[in-house]
C-alpha positions in Angstrom: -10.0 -35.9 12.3 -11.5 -35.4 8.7 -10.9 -32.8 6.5 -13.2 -29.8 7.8 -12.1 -30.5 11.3 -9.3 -28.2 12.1 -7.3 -28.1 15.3 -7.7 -24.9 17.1 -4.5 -23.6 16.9 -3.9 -23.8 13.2 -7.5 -21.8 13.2 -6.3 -19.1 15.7 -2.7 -18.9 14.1 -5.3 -17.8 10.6 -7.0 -15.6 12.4 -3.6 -13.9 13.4 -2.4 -14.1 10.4 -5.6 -12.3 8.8 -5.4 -9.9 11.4 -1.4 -8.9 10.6 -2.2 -9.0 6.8 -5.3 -6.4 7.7 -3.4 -3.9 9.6 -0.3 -4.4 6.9 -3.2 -3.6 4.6 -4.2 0.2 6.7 -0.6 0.9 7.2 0.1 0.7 3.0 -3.1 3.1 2.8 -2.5 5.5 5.3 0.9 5.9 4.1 -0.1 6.1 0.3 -2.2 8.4 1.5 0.1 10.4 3.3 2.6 10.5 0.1 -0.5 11.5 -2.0 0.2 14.8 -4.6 -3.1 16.7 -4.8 -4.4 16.7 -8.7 -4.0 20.5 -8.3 -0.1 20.0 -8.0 -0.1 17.8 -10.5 -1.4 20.2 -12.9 0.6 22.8 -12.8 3.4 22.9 -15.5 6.8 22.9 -14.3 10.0 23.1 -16.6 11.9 20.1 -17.1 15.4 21.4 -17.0 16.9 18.2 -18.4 15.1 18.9 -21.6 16.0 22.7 -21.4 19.6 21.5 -20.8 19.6 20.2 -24.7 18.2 22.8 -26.2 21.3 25.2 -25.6 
């Protein structure tokens, strides 16, 4: 066997492999985009009341 020749199994076991990494990849996305804060939230000021806390 030289070096390009691969047995089949170690080829299939990539192509699992690339296929879990894949669907790892969509999950991370879908849930990143899930979690997402519009830029309109973002925006919008909000008091810090830890700072307000040592101004009294």
């Amino acid at each position: 066997m030289t070096a390009r020749q691969k047995p089949e199994r170690e080829d299939r076991g990539e192509q699992i492999q690339a296929a879990e990494r894949e669907a790892a990849r969509q999950r991370i996305l879908a849930q990143a985009e899930a979690d997402r804060i519009p830029t309109e939230e973002t925006t919008r000021a909000v008091p810090d009341r830890r700072w307000r806390r040592g101004q009294r």
